[in-house]
PDBQT receptor file of N, H, CA, C and O in Angstrom, charges set to zero:
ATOM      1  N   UNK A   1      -5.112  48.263-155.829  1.00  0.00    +0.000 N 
ATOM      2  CA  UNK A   1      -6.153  48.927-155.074  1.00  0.00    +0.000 C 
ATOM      3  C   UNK A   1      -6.522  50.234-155.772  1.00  0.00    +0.000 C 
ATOM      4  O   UNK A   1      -5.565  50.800-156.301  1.00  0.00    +0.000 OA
ATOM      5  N   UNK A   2      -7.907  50.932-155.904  1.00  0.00    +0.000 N 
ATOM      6  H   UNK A   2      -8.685  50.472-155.474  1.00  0.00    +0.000 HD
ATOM      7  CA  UNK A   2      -8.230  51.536-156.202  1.00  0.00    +0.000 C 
ATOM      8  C   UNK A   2      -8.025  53.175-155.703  1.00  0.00    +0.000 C 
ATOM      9  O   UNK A   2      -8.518  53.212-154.575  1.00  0.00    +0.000 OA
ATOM     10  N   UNK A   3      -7.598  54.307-155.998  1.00  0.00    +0.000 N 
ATOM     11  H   UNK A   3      -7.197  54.277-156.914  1.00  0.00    +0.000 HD
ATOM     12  CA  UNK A   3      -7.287  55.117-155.561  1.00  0.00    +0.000 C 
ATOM     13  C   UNK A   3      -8.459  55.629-154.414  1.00  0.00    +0.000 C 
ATOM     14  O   UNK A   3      -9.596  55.168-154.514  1.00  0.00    +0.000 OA
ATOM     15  N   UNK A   4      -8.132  56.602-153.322  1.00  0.00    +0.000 N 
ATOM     16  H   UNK A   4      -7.208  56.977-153.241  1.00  0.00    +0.000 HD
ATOM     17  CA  UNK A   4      -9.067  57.228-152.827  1.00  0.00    +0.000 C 
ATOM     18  C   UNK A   4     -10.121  56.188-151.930  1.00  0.00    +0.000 C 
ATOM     19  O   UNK A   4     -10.796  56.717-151.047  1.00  0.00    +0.000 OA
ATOM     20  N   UNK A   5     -10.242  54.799-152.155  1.00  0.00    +0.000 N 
ATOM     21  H   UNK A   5      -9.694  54.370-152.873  1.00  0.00    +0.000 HD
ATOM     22  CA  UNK A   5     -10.748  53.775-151.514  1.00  0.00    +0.000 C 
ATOM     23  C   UNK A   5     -10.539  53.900-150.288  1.00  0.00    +0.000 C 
ATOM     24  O   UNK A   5      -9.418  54.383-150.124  1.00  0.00    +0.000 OA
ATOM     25  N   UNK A   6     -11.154  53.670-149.162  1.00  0.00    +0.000 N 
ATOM     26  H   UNK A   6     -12.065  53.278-149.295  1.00  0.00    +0.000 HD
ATOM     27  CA  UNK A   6     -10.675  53.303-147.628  1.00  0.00    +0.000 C 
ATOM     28  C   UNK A   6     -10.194  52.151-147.701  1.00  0.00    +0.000 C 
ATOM     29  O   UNK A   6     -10.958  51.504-148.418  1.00  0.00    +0.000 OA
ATOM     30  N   UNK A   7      -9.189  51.399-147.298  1.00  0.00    +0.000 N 
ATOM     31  H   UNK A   7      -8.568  51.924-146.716  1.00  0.00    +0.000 HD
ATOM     32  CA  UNK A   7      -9.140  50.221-147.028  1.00  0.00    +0.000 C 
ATOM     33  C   UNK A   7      -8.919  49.868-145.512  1.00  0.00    +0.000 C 
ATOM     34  O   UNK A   7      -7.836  49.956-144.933  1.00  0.00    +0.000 OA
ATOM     35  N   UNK A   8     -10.429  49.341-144.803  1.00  0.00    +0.000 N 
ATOM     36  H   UNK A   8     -11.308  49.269-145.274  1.00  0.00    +0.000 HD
ATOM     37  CA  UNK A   8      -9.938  48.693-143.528  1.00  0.00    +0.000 C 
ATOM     38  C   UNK A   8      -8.988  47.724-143.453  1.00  0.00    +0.000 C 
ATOM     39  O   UNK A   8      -8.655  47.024-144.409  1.00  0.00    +0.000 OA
ATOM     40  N   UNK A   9      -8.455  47.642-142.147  1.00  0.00    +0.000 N 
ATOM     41  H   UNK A   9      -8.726  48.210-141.370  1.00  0.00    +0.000 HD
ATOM     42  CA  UNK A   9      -7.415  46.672-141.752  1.00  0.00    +0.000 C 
ATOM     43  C   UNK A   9      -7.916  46.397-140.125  1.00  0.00    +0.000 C 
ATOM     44  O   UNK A   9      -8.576  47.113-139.372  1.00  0.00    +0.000 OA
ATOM     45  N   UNK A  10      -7.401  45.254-139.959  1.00  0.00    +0.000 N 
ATOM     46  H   UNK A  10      -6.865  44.672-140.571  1.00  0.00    +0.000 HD
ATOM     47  CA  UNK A  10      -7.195  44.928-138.305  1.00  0.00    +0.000 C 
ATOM     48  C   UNK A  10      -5.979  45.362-137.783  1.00  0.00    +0.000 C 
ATOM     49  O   UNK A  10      -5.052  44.604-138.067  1.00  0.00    +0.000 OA
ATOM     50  N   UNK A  11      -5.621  46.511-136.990  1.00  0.00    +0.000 N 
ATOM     51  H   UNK A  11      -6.375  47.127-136.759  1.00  0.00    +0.000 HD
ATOM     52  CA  UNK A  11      -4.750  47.251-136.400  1.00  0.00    +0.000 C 
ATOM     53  C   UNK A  11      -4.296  46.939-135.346  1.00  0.00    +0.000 C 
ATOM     54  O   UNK A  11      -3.946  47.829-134.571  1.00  0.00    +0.000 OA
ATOM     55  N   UNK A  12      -4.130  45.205-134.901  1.00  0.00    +0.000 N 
ATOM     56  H   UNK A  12      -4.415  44.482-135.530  1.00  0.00    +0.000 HD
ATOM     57  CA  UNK A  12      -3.631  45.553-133.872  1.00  0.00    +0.000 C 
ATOM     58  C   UNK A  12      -2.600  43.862-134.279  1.00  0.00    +0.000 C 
ATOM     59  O   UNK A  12      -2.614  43.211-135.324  1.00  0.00    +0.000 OA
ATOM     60  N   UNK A  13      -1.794  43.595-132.946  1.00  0.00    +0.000 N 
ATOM     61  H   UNK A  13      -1.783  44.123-132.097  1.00  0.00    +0.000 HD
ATOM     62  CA  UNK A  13      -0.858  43.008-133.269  1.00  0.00    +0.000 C 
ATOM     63  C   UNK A  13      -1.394  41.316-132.545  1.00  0.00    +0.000 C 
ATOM     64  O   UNK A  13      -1.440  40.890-131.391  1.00  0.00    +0.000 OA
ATOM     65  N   UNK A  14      -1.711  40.754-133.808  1.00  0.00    +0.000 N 
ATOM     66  H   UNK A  14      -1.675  41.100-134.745  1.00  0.00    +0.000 HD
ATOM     67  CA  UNK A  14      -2.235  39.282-133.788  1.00  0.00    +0.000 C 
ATOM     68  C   UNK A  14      -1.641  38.062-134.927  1.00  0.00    +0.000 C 
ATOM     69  O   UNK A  14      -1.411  38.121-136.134  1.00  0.00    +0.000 OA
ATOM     70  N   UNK A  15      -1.523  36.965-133.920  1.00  0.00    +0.000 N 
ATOM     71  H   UNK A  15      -1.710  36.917-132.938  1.00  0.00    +0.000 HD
ATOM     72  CA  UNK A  15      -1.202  36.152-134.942  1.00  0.00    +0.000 C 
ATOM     73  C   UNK A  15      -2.124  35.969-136.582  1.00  0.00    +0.000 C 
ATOM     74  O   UNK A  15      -3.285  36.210-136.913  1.00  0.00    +0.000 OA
ATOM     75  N   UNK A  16      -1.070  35.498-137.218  1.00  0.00    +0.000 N 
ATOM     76  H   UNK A  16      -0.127  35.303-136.949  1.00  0.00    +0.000 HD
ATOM     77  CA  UNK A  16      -1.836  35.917-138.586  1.00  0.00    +0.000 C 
ATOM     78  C   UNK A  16      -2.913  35.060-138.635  1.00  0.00    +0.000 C 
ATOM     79  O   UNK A  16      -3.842  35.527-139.295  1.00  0.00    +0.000 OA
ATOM     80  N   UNK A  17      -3.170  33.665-138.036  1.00  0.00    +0.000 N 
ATOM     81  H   UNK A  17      -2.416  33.286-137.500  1.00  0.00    +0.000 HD
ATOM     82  CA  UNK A  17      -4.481  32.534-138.418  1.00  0.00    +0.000 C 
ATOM     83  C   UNK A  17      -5.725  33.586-137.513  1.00  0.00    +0.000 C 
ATOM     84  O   UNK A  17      -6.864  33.676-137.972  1.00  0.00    +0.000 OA
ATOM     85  N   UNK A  18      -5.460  34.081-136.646  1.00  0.00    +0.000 N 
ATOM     86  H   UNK A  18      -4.535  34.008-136.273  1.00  0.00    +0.000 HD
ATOM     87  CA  UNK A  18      -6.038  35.234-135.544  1.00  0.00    +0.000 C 
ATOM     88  C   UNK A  18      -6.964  35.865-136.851  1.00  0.00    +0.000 C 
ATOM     89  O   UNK A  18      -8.156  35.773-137.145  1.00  0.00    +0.000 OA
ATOM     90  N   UNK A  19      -6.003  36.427-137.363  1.00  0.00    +0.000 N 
ATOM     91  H   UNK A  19      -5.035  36.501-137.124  1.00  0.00    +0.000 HD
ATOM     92  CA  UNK A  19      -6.385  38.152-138.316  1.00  0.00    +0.000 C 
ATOM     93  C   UNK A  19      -7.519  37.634-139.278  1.00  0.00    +0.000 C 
ATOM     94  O   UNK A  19      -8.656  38.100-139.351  1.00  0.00    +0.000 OA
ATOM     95  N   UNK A  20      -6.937  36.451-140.094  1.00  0.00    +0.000 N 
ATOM     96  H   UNK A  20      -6.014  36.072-140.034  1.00  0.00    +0.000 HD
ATOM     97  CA  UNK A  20      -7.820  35.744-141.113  1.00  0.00    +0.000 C 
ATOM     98  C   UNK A  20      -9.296  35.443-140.422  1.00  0.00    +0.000 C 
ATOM     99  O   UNK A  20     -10.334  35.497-141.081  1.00  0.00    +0.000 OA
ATOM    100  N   UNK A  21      -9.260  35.140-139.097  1.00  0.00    +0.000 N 
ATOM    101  H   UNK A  21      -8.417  35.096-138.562  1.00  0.00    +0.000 HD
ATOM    102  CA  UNK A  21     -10.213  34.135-139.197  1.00  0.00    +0.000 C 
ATOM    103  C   UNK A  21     -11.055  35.538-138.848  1.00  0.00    +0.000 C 
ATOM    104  O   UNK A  21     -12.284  35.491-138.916  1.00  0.00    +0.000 OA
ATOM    105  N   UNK A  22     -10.545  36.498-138.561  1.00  0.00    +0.000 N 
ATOM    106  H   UNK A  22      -9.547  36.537-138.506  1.00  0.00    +0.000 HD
ATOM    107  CA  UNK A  22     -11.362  38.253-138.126  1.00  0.00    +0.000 C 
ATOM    108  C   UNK A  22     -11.985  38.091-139.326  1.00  0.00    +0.000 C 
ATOM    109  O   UNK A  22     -13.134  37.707-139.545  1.00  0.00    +0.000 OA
ATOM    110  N   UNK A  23     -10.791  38.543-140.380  1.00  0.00    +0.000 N 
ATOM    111  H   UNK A  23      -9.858  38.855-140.203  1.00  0.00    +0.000 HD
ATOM    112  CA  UNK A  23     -11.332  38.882-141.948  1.00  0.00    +0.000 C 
ATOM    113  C   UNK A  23     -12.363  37.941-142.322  1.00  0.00    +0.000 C 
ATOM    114  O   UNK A  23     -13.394  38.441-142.772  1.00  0.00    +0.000 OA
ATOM    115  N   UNK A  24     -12.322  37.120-142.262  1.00  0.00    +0.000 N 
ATOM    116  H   UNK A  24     -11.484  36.714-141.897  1.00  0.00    +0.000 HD
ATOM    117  CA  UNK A  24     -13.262  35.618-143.151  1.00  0.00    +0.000 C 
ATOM    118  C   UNK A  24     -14.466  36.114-142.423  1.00  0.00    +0.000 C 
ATOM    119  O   UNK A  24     -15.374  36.528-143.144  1.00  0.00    +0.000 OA
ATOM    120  N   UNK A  25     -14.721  36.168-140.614  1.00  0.00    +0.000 N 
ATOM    121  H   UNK A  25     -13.983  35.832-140.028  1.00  0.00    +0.000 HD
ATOM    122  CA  UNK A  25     -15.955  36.505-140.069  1.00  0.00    +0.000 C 
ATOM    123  C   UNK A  25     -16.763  37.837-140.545  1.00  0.00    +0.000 C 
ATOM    124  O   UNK A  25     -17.991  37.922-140.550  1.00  0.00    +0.000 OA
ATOM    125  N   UNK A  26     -16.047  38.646-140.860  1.00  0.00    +0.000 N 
ATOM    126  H   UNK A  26     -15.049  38.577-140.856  1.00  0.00    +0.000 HD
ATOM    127  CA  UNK A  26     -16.084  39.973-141.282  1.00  0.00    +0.000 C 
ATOM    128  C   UNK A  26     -16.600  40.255-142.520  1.00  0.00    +0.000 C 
ATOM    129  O   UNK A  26     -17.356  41.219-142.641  1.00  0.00    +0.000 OA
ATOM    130  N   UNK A  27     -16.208  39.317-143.804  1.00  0.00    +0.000 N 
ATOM    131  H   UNK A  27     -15.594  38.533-143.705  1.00  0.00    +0.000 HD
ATOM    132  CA  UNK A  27     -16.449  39.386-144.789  1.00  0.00    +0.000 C 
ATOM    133  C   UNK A  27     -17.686  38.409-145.074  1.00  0.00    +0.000 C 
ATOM    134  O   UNK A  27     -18.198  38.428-146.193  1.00  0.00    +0.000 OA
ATOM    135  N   UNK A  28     -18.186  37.530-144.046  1.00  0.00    +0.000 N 
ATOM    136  H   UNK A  28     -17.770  37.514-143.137  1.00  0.00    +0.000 HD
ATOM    137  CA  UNK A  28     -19.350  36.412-144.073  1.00  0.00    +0.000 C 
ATOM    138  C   UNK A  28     -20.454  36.875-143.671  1.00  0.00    +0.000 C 
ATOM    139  O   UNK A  28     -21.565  36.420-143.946  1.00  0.00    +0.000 OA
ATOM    140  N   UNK A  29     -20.012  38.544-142.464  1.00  0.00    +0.000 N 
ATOM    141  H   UNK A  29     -19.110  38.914-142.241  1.00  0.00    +0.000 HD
ATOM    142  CA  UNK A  29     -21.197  38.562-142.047  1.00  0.00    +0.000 C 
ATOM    143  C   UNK A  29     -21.541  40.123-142.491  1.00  0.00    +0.000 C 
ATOM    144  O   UNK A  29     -22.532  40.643-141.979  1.00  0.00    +0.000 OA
ATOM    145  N   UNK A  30     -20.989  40.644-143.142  1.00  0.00    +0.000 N 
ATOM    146  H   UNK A  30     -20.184  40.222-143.558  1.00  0.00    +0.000 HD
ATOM    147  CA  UNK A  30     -21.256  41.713-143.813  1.00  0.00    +0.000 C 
ATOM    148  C   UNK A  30     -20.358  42.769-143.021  1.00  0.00    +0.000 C 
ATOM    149  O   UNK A  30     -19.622  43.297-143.854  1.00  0.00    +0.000 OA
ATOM    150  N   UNK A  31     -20.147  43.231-141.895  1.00  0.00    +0.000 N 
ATOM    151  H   UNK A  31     -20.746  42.802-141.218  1.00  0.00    +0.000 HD
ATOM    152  CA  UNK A  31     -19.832  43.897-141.223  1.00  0.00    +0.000 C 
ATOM    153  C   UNK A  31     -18.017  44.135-140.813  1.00  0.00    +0.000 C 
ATOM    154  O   UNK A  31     -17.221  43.233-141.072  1.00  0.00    +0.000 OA
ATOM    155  N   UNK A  32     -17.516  45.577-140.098  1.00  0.00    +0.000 N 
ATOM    156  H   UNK A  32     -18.163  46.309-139.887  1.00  0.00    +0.000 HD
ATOM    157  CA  UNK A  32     -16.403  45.897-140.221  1.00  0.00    +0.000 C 
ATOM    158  C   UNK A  32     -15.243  44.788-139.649  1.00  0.00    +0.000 C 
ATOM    159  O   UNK A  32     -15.571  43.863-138.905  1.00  0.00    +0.000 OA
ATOM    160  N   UNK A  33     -13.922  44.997-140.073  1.00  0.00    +0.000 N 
ATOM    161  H   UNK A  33     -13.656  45.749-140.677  1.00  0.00    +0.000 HD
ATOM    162  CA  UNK A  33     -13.053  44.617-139.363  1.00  0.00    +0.000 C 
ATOM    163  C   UNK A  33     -13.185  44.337-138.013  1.00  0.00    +0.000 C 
ATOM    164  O   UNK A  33     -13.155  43.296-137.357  1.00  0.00    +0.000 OA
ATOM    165  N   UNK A  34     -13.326  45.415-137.772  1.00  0.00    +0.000 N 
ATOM    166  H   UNK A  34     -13.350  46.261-138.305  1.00  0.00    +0.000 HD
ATOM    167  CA  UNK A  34     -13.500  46.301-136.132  1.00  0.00    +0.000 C 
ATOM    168  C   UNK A  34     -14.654  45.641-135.339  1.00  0.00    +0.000 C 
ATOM    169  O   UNK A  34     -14.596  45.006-134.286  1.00  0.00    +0.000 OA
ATOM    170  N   UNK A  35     -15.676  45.943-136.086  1.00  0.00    +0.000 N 
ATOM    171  H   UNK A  35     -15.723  46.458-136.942  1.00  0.00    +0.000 HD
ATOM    172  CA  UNK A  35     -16.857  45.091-135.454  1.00  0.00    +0.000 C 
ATOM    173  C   UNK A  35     -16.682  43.880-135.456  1.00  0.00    +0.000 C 
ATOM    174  O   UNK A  35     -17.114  43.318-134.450  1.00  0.00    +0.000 OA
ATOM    175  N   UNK A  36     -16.033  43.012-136.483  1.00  0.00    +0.000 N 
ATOM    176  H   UNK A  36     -15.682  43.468-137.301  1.00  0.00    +0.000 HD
ATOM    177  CA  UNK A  36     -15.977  41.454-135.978  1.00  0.00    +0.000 C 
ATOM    178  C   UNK A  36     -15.588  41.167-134.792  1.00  0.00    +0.000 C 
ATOM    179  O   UNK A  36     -15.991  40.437-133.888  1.00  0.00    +0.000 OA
ATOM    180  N   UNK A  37     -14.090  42.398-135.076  1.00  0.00    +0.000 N 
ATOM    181  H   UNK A  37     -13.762  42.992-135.811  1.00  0.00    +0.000 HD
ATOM    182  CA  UNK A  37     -12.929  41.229-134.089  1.00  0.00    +0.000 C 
ATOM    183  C   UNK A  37     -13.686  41.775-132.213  1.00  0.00    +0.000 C 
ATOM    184  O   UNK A  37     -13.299  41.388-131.111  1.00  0.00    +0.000 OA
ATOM    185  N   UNK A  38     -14.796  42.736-132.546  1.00  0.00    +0.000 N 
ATOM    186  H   UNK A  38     -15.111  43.050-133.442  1.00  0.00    +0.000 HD
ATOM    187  CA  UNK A  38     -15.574  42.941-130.939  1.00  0.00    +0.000 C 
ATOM    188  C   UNK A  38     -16.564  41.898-130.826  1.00  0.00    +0.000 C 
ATOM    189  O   UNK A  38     -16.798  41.398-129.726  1.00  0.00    +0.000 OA
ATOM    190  N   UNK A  39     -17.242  41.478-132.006  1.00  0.00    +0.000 N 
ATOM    191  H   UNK A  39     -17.051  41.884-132.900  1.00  0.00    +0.000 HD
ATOM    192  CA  UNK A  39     -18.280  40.745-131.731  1.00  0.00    +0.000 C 
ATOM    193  C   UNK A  39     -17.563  39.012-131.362  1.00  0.00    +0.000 C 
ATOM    194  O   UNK A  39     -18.193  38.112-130.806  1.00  0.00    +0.000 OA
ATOM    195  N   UNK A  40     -16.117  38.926-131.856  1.00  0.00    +0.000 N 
ATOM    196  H   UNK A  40     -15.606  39.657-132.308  1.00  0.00    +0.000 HD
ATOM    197  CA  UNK A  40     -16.006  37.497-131.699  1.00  0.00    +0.000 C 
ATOM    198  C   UNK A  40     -15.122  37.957-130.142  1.00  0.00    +0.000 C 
ATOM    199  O   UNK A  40     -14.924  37.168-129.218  1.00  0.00    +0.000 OA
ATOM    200  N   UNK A  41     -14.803  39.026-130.162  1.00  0.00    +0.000 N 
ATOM    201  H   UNK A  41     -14.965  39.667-130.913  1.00  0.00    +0.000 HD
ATOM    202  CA  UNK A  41     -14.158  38.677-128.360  1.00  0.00    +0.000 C 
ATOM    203  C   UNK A  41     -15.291  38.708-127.153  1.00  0.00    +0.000 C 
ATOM    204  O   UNK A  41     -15.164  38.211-126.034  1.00  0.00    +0.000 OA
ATOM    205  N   UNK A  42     -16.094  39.210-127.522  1.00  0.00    +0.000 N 
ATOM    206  H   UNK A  42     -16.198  39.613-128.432  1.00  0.00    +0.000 HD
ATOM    207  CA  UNK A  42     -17.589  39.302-127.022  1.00  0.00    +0.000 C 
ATOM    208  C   UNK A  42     -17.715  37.680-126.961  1.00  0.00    +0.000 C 
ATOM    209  O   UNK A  42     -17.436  37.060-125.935  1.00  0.00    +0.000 OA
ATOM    210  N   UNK A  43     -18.119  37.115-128.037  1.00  0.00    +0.000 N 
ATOM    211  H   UNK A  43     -18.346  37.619-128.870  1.00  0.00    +0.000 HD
ATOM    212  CA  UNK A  43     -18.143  35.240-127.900  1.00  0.00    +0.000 C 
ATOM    213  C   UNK A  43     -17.217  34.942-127.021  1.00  0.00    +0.000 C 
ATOM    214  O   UNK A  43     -17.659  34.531-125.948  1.00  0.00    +0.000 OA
ATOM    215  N   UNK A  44     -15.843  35.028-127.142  1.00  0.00    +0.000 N 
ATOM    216  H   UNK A  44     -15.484  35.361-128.014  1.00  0.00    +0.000 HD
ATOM    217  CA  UNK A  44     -15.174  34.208-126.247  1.00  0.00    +0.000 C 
ATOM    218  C   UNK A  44     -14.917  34.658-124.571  1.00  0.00    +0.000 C 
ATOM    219  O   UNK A  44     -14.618  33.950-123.609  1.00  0.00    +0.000 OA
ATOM    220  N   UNK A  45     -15.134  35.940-124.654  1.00  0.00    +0.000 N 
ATOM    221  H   UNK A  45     -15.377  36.516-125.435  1.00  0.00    +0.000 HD
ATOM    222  CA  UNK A  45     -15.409  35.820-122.922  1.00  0.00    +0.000 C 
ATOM    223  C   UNK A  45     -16.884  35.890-122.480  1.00  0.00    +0.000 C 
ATOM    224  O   UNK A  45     -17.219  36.074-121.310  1.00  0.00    +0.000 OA
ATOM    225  N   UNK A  46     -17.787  35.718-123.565  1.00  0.00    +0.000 N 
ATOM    226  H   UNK A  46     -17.515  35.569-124.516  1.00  0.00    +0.000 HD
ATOM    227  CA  UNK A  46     -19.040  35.243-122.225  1.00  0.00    +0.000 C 
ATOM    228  C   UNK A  46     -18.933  33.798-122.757  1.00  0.00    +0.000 C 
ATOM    229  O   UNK A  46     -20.057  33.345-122.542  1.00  0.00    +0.000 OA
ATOM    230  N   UNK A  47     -18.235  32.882-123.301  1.00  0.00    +0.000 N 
ATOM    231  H   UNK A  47     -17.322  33.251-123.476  1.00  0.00    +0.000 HD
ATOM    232  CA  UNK A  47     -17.629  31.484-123.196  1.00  0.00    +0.000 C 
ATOM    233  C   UNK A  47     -17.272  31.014-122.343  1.00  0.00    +0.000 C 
ATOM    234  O   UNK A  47     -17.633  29.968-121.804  1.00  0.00    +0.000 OA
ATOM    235  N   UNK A  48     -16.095  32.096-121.954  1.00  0.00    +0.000 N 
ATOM    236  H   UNK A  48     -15.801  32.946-122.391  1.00  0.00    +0.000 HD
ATOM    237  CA  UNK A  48     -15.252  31.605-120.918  1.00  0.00    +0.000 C 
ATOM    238  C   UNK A  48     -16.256  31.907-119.859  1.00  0.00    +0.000 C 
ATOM    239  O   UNK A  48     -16.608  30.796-119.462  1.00  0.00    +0.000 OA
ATOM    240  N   UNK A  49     -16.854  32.745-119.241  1.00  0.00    +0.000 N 
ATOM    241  H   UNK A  49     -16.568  33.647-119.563  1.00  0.00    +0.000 HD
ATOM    242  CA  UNK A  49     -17.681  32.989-118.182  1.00  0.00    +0.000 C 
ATOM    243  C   UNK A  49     -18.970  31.757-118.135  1.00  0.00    +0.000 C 
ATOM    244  O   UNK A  49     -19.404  31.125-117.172  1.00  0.00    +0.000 OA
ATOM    245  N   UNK A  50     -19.317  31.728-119.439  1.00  0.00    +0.000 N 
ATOM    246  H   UNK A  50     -18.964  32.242-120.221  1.00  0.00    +0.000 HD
ATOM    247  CA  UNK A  50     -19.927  30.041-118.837  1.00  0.00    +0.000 C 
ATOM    248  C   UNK A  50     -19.110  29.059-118.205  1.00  0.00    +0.000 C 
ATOM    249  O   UNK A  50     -19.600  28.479-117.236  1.00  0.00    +0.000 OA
ATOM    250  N   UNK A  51     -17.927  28.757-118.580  1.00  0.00    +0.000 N 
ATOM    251  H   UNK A  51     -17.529  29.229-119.367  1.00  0.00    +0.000 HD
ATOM    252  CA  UNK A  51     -17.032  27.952-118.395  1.00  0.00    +0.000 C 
ATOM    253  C   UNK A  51     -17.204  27.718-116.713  1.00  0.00    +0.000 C 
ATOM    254  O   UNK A  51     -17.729  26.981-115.878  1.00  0.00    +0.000 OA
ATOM    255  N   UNK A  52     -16.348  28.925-116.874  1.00  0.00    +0.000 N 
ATOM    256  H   UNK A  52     -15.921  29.524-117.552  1.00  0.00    +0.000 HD
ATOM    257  CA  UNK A  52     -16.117  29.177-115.175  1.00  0.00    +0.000 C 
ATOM    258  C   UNK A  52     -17.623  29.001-114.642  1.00  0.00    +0.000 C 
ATOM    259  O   UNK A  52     -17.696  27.927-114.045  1.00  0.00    +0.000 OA
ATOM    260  N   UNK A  53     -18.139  29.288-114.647  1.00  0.00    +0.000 N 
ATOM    261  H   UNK A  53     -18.080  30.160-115.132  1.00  0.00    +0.000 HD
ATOM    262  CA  UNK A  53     -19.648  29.687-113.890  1.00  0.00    +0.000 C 
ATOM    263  C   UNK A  53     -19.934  27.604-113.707  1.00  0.00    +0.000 C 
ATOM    264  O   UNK A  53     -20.713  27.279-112.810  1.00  0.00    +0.000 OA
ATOM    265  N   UNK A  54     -19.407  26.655-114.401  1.00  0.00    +0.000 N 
ATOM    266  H   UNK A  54     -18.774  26.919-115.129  1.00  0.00    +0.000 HD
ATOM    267  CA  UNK A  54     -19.823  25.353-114.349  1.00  0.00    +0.000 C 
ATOM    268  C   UNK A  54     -19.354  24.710-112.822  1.00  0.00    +0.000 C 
ATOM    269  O   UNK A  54     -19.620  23.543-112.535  1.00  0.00    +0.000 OA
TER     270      UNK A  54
C-alpha cells in the first residue's frame, strides 16, 4: 500500500462472504464502503417490508 493513502474498510463485524459482497458492490458502483453497505441495507429492508406488506 501506498504511503499517506486512505484506505477505506468496512468497520463493522460481518461475516466475511457479507464484507466481499459490500466490497464487490462498492467497487461496481463507484461509490464508498460505507455507502454501499447503506444502500444495500436500504434494499433489504424495503424487501422485507414488501414481503410483509403481501
Amino acid at each position: 500500500m501506498i504511503r499517506g493513502v486512505a484506505r477505506e474498510s468496512l468497520n463493522l463485524r460481518v461475516p466475511p462472504a457479507l464484507k466481499r459482497r459490500i466490497e464487490q458492490y462498492a467497487e461496481q458502483s463507484g461509490i464508498s464502503i460505507n455507502a454501499a453497505a447503506c444502500m444495500l441495507l436500504d434494499e433489504g429492508l424495503r424487501s422485507e417490508e414488501r414481503r410483509r406488506e403481501r
